[in-house]
C-alpha positions, -999 to +999 in steps of 0.1 A: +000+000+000+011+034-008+019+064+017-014+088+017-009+119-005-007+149+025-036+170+019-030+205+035-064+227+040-051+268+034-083+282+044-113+277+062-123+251+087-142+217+067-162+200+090-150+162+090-181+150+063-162+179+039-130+162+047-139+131+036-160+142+002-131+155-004-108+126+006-135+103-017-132+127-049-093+124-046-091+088-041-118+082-071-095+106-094-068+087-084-082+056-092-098+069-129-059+081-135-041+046-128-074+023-143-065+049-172-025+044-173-034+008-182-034+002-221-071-012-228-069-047-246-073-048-282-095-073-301-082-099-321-067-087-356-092-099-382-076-129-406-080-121-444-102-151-447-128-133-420-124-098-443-128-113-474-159-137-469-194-134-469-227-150-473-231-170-505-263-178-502-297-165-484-307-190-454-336-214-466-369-203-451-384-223-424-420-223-431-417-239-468-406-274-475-376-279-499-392-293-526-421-262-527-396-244-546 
């Protein structure tokens, strides 16, 4: 665990619920900036088979038999 950043109030008197909002947005920023640091993974790289294909053919309706056609 990592030493607490020192947090210095210059003016004013926070009550101790300020205190802590402000302790909470600090530790959440701090938290968005390392999550952030982290490189998100990357999908798969397509293969030229998966670019290049598609469908040949329309999928055979259900409702009619094969020979009705």
């Amino acid at each position: 665990m990592t030493d607490p950043l020192p947090i210095t109030v210059v003016a004013g008197s926070p009550t101790d619920e300020e205190a802590a909002a402000i302790a909470a947005l600090f530790s959440t920023l701090l938290l968005e900036q390392a999550v952030s640091a982290e490189p998100l993974p990357q999908p798969a790289a397509r293969t030229a088979w998966d670019r290049s294909r598609r469908a040949l053919r329309t999928p055979w309706p259900v409702e009619r038999d094969w020979r009705s056609r």
